[in-house]
Structures are given as C-alpha cells and as structure tokens.
C-alpha positions as a Markdown table, in Angstrom:
| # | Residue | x | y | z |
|---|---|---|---|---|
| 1 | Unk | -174.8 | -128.1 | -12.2 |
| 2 | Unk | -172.9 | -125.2 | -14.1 |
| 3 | Unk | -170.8 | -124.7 | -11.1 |
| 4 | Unk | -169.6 | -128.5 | -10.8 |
| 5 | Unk | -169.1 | -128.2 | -14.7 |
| 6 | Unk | -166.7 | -125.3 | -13.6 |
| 7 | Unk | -165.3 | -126.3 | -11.0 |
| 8 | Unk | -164.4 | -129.4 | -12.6 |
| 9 | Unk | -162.6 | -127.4 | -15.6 |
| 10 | Unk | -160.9 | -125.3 | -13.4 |
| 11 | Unk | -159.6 | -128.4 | -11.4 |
| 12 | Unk | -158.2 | -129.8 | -15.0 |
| 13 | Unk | -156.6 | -127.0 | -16.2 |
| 14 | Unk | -154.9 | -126.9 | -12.9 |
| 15 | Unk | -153.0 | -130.6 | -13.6 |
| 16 | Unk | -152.0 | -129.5 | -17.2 |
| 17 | Unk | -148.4 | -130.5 | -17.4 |
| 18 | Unk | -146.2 | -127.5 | -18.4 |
| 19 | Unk | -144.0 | -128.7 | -21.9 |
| 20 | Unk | -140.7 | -130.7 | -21.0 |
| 21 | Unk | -138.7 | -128.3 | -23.0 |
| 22 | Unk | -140.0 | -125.6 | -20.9 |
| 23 | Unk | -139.7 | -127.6 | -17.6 |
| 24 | Unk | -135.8 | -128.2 | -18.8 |
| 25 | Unk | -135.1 | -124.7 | -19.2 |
| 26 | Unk | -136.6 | -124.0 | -15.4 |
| 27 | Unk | -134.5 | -126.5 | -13.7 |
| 28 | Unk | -131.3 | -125.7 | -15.6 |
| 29 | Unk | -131.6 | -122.9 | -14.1 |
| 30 | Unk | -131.8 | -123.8 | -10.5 |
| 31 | Unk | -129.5 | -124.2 | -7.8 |
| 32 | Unk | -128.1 | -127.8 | -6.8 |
| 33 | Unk | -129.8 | -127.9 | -3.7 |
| 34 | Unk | -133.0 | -127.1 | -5.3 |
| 35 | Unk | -133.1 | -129.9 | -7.6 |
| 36 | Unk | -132.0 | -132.3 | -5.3 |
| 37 | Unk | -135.1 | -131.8 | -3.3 |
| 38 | Unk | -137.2 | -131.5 | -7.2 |
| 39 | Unk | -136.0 | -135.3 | -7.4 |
| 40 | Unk | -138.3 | -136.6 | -5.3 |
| 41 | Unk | -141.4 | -134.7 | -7.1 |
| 42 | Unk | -141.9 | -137.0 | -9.5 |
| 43 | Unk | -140.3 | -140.2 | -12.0 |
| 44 | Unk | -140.0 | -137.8 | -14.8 |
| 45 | Unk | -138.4 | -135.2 | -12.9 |
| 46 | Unk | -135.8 | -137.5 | -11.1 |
| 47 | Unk | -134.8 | -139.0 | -14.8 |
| 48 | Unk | -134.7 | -135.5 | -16.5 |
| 49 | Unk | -132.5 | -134.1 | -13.5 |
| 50 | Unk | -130.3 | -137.4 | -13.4 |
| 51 | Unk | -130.0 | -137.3 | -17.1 |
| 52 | Unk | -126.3 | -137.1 | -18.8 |
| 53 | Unk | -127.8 | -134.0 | -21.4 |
| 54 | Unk | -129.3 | -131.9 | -18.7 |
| 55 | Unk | -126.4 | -132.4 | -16.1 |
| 56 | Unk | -124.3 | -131.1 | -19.2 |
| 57 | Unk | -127.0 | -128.3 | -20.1 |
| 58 | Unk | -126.9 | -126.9 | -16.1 |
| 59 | Unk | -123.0 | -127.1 | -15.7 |
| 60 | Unk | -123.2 | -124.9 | -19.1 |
| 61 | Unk | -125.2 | -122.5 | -17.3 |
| 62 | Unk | -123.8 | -122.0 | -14.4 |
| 63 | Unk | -120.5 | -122.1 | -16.1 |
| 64 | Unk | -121.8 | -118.6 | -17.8 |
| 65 | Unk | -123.4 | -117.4 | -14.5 |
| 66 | Unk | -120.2 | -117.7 | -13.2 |
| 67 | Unk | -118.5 | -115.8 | -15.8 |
| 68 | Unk | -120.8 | -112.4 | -15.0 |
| 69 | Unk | -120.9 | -113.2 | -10.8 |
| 70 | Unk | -117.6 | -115.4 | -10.0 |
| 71 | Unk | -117.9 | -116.9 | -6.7 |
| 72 | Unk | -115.0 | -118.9 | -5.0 |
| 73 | Unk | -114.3 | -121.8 | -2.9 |
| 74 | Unk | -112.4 | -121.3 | 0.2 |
| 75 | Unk | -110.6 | -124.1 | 2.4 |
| 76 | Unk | -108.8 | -123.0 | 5.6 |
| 77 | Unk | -106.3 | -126.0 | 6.3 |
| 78 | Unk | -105.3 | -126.1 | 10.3 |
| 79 | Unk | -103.1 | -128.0 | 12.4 |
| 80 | Unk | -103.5 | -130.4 | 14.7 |
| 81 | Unk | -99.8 | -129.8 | 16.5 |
| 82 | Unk | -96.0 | -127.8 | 15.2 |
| 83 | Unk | -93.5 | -129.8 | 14.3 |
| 84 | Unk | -90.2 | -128.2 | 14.3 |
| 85 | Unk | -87.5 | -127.9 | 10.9 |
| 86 | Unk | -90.4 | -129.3 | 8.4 |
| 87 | Unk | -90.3 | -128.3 | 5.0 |
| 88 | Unk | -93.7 | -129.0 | 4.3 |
| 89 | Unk | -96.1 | -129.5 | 8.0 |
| 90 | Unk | -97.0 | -133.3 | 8.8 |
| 91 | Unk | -99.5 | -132.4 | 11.3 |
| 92 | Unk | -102.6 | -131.2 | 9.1 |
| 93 | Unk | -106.3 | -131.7 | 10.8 |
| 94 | Unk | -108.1 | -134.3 | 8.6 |
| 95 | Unk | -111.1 | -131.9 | 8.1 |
| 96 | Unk | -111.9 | -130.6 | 5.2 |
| 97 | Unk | -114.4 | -127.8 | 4.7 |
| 98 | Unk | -115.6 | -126.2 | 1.4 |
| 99 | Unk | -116.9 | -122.2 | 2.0 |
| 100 | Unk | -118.3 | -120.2 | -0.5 |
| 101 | Unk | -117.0 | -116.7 | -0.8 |
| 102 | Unk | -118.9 | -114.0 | -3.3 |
| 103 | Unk | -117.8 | -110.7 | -3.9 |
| 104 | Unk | -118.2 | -108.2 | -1.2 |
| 105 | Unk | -118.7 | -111.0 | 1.6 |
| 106 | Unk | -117.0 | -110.7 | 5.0 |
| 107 | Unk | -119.1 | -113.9 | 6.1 |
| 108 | Unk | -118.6 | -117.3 | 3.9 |
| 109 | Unk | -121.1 | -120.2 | 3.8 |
| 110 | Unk | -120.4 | -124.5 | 4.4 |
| 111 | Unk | -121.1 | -125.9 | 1.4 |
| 112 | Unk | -119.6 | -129.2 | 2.5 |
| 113 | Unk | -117.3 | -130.8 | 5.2 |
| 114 | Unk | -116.2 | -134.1 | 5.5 |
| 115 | Unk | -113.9 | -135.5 | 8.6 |
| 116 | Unk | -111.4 | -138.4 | 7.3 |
| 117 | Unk | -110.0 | -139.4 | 11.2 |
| 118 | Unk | -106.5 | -139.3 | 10.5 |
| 119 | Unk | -106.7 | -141.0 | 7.2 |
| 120 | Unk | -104.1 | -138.2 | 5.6 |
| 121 | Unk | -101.3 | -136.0 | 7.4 |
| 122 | Unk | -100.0 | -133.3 | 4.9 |
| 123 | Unk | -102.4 | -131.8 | 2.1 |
| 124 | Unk | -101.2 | -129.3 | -0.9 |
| 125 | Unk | -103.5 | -126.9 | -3.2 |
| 126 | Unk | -106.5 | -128.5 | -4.6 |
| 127 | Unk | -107.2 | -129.2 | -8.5 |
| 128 | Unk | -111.2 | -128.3 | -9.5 |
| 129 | Unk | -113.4 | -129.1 | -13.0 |
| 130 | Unk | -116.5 | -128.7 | -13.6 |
| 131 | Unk | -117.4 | -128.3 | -10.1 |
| 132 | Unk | -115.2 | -131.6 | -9.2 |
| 133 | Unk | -112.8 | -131.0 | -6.6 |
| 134 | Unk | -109.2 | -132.8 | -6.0 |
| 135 | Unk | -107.8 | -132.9 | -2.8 |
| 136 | Unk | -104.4 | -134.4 | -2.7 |
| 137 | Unk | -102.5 | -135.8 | 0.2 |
| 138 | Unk | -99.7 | -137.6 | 1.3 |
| 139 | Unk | -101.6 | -140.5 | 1.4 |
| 140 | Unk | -105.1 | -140.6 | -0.6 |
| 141 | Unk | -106.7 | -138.7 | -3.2 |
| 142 | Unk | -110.1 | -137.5 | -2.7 |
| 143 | Unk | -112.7 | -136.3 | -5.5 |
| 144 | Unk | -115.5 | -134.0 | -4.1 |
| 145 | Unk | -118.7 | -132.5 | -5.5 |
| 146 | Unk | -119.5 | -130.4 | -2.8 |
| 147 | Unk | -122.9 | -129.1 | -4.1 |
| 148 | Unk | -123.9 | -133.0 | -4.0 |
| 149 | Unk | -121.9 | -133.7 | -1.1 |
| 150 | Unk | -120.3 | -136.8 | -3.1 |
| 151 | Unk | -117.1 | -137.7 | -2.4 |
| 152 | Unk | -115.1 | -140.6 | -3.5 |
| 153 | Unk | -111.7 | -141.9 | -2.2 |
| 154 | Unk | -108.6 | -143.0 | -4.5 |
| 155 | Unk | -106.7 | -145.6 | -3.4 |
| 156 | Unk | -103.2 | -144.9 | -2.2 |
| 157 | Unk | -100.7 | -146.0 | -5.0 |
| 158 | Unk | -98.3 | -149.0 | -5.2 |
| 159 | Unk | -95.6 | -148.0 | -7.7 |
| 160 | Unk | -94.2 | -145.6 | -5.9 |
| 161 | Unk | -90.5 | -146.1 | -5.1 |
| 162 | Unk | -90.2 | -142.7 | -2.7 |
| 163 | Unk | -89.5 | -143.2 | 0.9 |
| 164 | Unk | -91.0 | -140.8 | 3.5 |
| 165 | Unk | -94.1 | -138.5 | 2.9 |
| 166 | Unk | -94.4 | -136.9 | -0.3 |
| 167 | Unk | -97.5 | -135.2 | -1.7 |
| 168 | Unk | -97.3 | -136.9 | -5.3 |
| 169 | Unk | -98.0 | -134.4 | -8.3 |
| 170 | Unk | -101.6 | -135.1 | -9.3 |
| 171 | Unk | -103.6 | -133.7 | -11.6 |
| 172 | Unk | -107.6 | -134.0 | -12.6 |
| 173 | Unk | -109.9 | -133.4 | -15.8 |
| 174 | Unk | -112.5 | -134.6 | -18.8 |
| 175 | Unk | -111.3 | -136.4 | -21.3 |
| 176 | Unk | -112.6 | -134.9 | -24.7 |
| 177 | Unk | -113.0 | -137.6 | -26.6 |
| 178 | Unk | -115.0 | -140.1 | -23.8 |
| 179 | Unk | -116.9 | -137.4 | -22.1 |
| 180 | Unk | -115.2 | -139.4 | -18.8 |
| 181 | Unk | -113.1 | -137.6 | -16.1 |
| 182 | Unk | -109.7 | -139.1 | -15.1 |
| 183 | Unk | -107.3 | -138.3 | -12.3 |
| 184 | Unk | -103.7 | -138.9 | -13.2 |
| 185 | Unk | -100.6 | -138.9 | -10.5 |
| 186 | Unk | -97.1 | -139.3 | -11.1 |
| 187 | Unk | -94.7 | -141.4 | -9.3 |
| 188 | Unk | -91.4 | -142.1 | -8.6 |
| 189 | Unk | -89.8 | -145.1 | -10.2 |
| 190 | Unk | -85.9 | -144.4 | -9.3 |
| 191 | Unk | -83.4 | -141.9 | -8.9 |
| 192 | Unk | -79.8 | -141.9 | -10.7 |
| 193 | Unk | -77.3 | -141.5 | -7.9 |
| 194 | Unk | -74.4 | -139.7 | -9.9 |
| 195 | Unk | -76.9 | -136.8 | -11.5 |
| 196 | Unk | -80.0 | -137.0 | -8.8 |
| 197 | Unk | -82.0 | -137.1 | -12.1 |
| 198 | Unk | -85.3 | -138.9 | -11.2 |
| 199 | Unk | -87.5 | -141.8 | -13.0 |
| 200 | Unk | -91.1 | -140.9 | -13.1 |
| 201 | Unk | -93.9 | -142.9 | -14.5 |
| 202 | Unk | -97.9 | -141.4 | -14.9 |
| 203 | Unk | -100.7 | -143.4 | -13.5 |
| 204 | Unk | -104.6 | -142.9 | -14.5 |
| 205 | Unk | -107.7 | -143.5 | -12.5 |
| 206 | Unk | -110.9 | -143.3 | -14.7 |
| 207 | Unk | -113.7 | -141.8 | -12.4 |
| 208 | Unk | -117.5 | -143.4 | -12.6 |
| 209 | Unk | -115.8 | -146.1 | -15.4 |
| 210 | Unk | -119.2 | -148.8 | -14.5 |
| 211 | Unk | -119.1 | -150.5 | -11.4 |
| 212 | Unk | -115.9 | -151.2 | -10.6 |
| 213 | Unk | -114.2 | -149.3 | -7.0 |
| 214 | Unk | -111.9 | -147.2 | -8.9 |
| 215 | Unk | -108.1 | -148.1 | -9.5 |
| 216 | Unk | -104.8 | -147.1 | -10.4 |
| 217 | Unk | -103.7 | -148.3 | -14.2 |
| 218 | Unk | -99.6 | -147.5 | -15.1 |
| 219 | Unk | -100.2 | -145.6 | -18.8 |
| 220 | Unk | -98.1 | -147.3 | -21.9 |
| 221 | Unk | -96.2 | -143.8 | -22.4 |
| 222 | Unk | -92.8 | -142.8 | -21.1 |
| 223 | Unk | -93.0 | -140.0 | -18.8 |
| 224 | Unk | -89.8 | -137.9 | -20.5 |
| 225 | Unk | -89.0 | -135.5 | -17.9 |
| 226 | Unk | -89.4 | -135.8 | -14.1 |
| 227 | Unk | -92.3 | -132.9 | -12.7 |
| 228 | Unk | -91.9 | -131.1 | -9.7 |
| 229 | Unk | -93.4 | -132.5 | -6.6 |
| 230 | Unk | -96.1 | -130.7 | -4.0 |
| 231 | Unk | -97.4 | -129.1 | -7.5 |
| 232 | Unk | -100.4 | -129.5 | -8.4 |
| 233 | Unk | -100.9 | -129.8 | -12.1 |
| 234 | Unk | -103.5 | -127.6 | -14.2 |
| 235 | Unk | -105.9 | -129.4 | -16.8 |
| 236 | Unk | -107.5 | -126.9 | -19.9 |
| 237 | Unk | -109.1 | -128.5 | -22.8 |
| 238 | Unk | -107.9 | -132.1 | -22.6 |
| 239 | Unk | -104.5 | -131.6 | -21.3 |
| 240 | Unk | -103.0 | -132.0 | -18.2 |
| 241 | Unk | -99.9 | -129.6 | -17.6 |
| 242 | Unk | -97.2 | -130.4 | -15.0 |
| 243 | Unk | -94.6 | -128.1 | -13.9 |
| 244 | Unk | -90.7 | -129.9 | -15.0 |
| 245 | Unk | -88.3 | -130.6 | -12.2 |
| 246 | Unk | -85.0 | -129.4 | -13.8 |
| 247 | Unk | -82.9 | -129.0 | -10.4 |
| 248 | Unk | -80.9 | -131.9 | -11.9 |
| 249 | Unk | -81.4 | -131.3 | -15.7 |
| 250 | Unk | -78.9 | -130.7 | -17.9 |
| 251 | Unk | -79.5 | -128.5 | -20.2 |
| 252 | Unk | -82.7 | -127.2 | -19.0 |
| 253 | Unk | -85.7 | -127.9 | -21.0 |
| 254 | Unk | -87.2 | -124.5 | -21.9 |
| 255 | Unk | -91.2 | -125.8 | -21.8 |
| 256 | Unk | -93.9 | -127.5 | -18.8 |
| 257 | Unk | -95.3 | -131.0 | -19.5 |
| 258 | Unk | -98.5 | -132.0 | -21.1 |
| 259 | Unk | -100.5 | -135.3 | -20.5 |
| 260 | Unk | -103.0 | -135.9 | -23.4 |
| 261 | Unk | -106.2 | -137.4 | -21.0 |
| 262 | Unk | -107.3 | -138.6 | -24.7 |
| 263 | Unk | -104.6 | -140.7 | -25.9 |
| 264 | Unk | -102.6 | -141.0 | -22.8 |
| 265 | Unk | -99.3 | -139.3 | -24.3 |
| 266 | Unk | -96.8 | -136.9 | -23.1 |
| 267 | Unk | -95.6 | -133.6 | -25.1 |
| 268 | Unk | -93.6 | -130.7 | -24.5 |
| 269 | Unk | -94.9 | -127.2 | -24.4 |
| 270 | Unk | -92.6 | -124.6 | -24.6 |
| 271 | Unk | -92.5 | -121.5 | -22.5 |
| 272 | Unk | -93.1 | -117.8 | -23.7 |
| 273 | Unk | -89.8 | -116.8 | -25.1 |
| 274 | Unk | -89.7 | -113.8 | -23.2 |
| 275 | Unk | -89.8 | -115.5 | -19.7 |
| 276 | Unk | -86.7 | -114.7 | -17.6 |
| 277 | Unk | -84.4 | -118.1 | -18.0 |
| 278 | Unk | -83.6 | -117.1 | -14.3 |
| 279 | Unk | -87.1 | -118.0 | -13.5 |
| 280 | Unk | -87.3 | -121.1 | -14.8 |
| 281 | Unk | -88.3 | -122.6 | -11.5 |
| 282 | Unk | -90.3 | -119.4 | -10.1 |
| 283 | Unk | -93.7 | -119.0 | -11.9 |
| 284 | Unk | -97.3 | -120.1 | -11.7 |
| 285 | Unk | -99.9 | -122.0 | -14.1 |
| 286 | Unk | -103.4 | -121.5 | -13.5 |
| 287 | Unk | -107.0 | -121.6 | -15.4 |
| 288 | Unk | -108.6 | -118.7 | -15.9 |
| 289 | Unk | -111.6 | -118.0 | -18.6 |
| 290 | Unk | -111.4 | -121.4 | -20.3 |
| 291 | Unk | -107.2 | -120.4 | -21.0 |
| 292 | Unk | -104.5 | -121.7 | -19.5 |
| 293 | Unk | -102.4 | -118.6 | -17.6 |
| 294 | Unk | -98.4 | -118.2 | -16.9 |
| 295 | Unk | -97.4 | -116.0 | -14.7 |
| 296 | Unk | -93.5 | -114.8 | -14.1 |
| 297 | Unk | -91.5 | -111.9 | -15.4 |
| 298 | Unk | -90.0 | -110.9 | -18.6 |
| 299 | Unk | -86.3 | -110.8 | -19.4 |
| 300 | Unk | -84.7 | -107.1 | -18.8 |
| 301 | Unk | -87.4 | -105.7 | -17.1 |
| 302 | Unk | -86.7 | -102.7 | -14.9 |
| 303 | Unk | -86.0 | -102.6 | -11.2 |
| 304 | Unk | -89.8 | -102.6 | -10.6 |
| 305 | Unk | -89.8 | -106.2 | -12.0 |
| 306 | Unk | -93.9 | -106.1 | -12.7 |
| 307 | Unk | -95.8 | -109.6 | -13.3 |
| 308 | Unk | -96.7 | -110.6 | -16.8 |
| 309 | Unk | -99.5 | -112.8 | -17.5 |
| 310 | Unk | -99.3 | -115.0 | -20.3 |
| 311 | Unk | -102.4 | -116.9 | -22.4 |
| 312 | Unk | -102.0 | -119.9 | -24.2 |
| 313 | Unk | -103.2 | -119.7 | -27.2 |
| 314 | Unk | -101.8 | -122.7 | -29.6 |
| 315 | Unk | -100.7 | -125.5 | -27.8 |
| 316 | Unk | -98.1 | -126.7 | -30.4 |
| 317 | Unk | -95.5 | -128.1 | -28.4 |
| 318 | Unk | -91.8 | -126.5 | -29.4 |
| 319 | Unk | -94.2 | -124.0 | -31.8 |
| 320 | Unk | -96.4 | -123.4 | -28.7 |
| 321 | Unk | -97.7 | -119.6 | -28.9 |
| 322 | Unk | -98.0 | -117.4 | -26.0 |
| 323 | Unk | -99.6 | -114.2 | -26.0 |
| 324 | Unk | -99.1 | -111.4 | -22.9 |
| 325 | Unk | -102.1 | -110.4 | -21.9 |
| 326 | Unk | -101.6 | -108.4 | -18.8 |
| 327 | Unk | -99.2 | -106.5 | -16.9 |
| 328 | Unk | -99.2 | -106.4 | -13.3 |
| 329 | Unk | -97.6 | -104.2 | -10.9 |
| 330 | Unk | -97.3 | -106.9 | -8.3 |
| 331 | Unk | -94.2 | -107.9 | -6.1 |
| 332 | Unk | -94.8 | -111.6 | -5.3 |
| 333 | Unk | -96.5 | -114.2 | -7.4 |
| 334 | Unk | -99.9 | -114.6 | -7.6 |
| 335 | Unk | -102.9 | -116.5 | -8.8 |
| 336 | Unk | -105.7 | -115.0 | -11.1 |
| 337 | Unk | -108.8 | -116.2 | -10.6 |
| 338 | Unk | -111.1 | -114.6 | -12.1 |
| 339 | Unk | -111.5 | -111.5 | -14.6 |
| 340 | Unk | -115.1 | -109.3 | -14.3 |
| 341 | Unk | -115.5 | -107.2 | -17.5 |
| 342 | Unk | -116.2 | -103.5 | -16.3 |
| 343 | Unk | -118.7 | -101.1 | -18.6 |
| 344 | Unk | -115.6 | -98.3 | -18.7 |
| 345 | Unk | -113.5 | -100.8 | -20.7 |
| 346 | Unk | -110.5 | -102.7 | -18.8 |
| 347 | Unk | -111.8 | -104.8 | -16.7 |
| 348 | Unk | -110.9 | -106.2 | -12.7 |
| 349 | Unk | -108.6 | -109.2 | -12.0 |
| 350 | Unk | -109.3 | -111.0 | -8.4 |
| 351 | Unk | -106.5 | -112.6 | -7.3 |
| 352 | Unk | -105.3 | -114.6 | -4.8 |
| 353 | Unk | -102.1 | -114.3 | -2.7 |
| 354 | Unk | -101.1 | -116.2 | 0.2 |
| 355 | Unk | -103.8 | -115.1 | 3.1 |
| 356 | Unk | -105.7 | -112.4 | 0.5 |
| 357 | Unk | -107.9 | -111.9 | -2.1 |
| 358 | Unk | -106.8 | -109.2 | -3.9 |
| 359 | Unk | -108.9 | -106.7 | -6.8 |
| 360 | Unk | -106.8 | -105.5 | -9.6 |
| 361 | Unk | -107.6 | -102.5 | -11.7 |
| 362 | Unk | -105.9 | -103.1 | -15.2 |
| 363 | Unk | -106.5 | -99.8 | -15.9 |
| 364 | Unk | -105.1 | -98.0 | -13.4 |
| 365 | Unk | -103.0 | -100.5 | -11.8 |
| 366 | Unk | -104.7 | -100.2 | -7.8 |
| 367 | Unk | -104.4 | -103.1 | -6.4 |
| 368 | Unk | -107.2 | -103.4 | -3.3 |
| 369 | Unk | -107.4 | -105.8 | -0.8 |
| 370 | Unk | -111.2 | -107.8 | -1.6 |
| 371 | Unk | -111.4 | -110.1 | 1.4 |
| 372 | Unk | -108.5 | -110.7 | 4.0 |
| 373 | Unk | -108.9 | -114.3 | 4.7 |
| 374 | Unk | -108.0 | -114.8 | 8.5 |
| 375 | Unk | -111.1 | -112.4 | 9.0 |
| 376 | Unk | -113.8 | -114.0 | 7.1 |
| 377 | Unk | -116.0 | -115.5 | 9.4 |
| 378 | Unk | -116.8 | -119.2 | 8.6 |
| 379 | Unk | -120.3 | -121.1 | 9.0 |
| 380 | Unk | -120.1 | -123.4 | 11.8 |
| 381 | Unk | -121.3 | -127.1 | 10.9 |
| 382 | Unk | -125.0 | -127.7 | 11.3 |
| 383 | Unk | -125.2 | -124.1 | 12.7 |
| 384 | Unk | -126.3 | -121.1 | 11.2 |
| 385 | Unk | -123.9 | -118.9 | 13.6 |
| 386 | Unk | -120.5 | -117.8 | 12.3 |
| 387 | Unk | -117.1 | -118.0 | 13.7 |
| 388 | Unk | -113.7 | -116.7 | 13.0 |
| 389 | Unk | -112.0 | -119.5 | 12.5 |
| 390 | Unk | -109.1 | -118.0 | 9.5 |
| 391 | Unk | -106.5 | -117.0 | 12.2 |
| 392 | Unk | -106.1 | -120.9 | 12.9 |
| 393 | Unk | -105.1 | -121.5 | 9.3 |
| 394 | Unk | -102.0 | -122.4 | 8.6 |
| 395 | Unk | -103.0 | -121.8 | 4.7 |
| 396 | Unk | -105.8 | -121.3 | 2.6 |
| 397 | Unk | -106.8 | -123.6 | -0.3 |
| 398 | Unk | -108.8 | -121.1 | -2.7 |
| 399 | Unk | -110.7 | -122.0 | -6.1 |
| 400 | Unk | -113.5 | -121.4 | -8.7 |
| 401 | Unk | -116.9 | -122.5 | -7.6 |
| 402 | Unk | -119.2 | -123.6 | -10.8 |
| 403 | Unk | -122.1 | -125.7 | -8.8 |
| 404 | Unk | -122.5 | -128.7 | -10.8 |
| 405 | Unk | -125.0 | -131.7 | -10.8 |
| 406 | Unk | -121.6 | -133.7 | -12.3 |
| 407 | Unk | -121.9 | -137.4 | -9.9 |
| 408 | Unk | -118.2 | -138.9 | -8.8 |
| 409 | Unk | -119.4 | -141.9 | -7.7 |
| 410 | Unk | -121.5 | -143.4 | -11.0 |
| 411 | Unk | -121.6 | -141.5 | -14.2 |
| 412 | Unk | -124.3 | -143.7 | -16.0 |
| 413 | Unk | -123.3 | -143.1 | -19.4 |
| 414 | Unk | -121.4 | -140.0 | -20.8 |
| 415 | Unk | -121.9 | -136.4 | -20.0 |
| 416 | Unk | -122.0 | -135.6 | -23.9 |
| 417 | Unk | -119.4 | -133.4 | -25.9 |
C-alpha cells in the first residue's frame, strides 16, 4: 500500500507543469527549427511560440547572440547560358539557395532553397531585417524567412514607364510606429529628353496587412530626386536610404535619400563633409551594429587612398552628423559586415569583397582572407553530402543571418515596439 502511495506521488510530481515565465525563457532561447517541431507539443506551447511578444523576445535574442558569434548568409547566383555585351547578365538560374556560413567554416549549410521556373531573369544584392530576406529581380520581388522556409511573392508593378529589363531600386524594413514591415520600390514615371533627368515615384507594399494578397499602393509624397537603379537601398531605424542618381543633376546634391516607412515622406541626408566630391557616385551604404555605414575616401588623402568608414549618428537632414569611425587600408570598396570585439582592445571587421570574405585587424591593419567563396563547399538539397558548387557563380549575394520566428505571410497582430 505504501508503495502505490509512492509510486503514485512520484507519478504526480512528474506532470508538474514547469512556470510559463520559465518555459518562455527556455524557448527564446532555442533554435527556429527546434520550436517549430515544440509546436506540435501542446495548445499552450503552439500559442506562446506563435505569439507577437515572444516572436519579438526571440528575434531580441538572437539578435544579441549574433552580436558575440556573427554568422552569415551566403547566395551563390549562377547562370543558366552567356550572353554577349550585357551590362548587367539576363540569363540568371531561378534558384535561390540560402547557406549559412560561421566563422572558421570551409563547408556551409542549406538553410532554404526555393526553385521559381523561370519566373525572374536578372537578380541584384539582397536587402535583410530581422531575419526577413529581399530578393529583388527584374521581374518579382520575393520576401523570405529562410529559418521558416516562408516565402511570399510581390506582384510585379504597373507604374512603371521603363522599357526593357531593369532591376527597380527596392528597399525593405519595420515601420516604427505600426510594428508592420513594408517593402518600398521606386519606379520610373518619365524621363526629360533635353537633360535625361528622370521622374521617379515610390511605391509601398505592407507585408502580413490582414488577409488581403499583398499589393502595390503609389505614396502621396513626391519623390524629389531620381535614385540610382540596380541599388539596393539600406533601411536603419525607420528609414529607408537610397543612393541619388545625379548623372544628370545639375548641381549635384551633396546627400542620399531617406524614405520615412512611418509617415511615408522623403528627406535629404547629407553626406560627410569630408567625402571626396569626386566620389560622389563611388561609395557604399550598409548596416552594420544597428548604424548605418558609408564607405568611400576622404578629400586629399595620400597616394595610398585608404577607405574611411563613416557612422551615422544624427540623422538631421542638411544638419545630418557623420562620425569616421575606421580607417581601412583597403584598395577597392567593400562591405562591413560585421565587427567582433577582441579582449586586447580594437577589435576585427569581416568584410566582404566581391568573391571573399575578408578579416580586418583595426589594430594593426592585416587584412586576412576568412573564407574564399568559390571554395566553400555547399550542402546539396535533401543531402547531407557537400559539393563545390562556388566556381559556377557568377556572384555571391552575402548577408547577416539573425534566425527569426518573424511570419511573411500573416503577422496576426503587431510584433510590439
């Protein structure tokens, strides 16, 4: 009789529920993967995991993961035949494959891969936040969460007034105020034939806005300056910055263009003073750390002509301040990625240039080759074997990775502020 008694206790404390804060602060800590399988343990799992607050809570997490142990996303773009005398190829492979690099790896895992059958031609660099991914084409736009394996399609545009194929200047991120995430894409409207000077409008598609298939809506704003095409904008803190066209501009406008994804209106931000006016047209935006980077060189340098990296620190429009953070002894232009603190003071850049990822010493200056990517070798689909597939590239589409429980299809309320 004891024994049953015991046995009995024993089987009870086994079922005790552990606390739901508790059971929060496991699963925000788990990978994607994991807690797509956790759904299907119970009803209270499935509505904790699905829920706007802890999808928030987990992209938080692995935001600062990421910050200590970057990890990358790596798209090798073939394709399918040469065209001779094109600018830009025509002749891309409609498969797209996500690979996840860390540091030290010579092989990269799938995360995702989707084939599109000759839906798009010609692709350009991707746009990413909070583990959402843009991929632009001549034709579509696709939004990707490749840790869910979601992926929704844009629908090709009716405004514009360009002929031929064109990869139109998109850009992608959260609006502050709604908690929403919106794609916006300019197009072309006209061009001026005596000064070539051309008519842009901006376009907005709200992602996961209820049920409705998601759709193009022309914003009330004039777009003031025409942006360069095949750029793909950058998006920090509510703002969407495009790169100006001013081939045709007289004089030239000394700033890039910001697109409020709040209230849906244009501004001016002005470029570090010290940028060389010669290279107006020859520098690079990216993210990096939550700031919003320049990279180009600095009027009267020396024959050595390093690279300096500017931060963005008040976005004020013509007041806009700058501040150099980093000097780099680099000869082309590059990308920073990512920045990992080191204990002697410093730190390590990774960068990305053309076919390479690159580690840079700001202390010393080194630059080292950290993966060259023709020779990674690339997870087959539904294999666990490797290939090397790089040397078929025609270029490399390389990003941030933050895995993210973020849905692109249905957003059921607001991720939260």
């Amino acid at each position: 009789m004891y024994a049953m008694k015991t046995r009995k206790k024993q089987k009870k404390a086994q079922t005790t529920e552990l606390p739901e804060e508790l059971v929060f602060e496991i699963l925000i800590r788990l990978p994607v993967k994991s807690l797509r399988r956790f759904k299907c343990v119970s009803k209270a799992w499935r509505t904790t995991i699905s829920d706007p607050s802890f999808i928030r809570s987990h992209l938080q997490f692995s935001a600062s993961r990421w910050e200590k142990h970057p990890s990358l996303l790596i798209t090798p773009h073939t394709l399918d035949r040469v065209v001779q005398g094109e600018n830009w190829p025509t002749t891309f492979s409609s498969n797209i494959r996500f690979y996840q690099w860390q540091q030290g790896a010579s092989k990269v895992r799938l995360v995702h891969g989707r084939d599109f059958d000759g839906e798009f031609s010609s692709v350009c660099c991707f746009a990413h936040c909070d583990g959402l991914v843009l991929v632009p084409t001549d034709t579509k736009v696709y939004l990707f969460n490749p840790a869910t394996r979601d992926v929704v399609t844009l629908p090709e545009t009716s405004r514009d007034m360009m002929e031929g194929d064109v990869n139109l200047p998109v850009g992608f991120g959260r609006d502050p105020r709604t908690g929403m995430y919106k794609v916006v894409r300019s197009f072309f409207r006209s061009i001026d034939p005596e000064t070539g000077i051309y008519d842009m409008g901006m376009e907005v598609c709200t992602i996961g806005s209820g049920s409705r298939a998601p759709c193009w809506r022309e914003v009330a704003a004039d777009q003031p300056y025409p942006v360069a095409g095949w750029i793909t904008a950058q998006s920090i803190n509510g703002g969407v910055y495009f790169v100006i066209d001013t081939s045709c501009l007289k004089p030239r406008p000394h700033g890039i263009l910001r697109f409020s994804l709040a209230d849906e209106t244009f501004s001016v931000t002005r470029l570090p003073d010290e940028l060389d006016p010669e290279e107006f047209e020859s520098y690079n935006l990216d993210v990096m750390h939550g700031e919003l980077c320049l990279i180009g060189r600095r009027v009267g340098h020396s024959e050595e002509r390093p690279l300096t990296i500017w931060a963005l620190v008040e976005d004020d429009g013509p007041r806009s301040l700058w501040e150099p953070r980093y000097t780099m002894y680099v000869t082309d232009l590059c990308h920073p990625i990512a920045l990992i603190p080191s204990s002697g003071g410093g730190g390590v850049m990774v960068i990305w240039l053309t076919n390479k990822l690159y580690y840079y010493d700001l202390q010393s200056n080194e630059l080292t080759v950290a993966s060259e990517l023709e020779s990674l070798r690339f997870q087959r689909r539904r294999s666990r074997t490797f290939e090397s597939a790089g040397k078929d590239a025609y270029f490399f589409n390389v990003i941030p990775y933050t895995e993210s429980l973020v849905p692109v299809t249905s957003l059921d309320g607001q991720l939260g502020h």
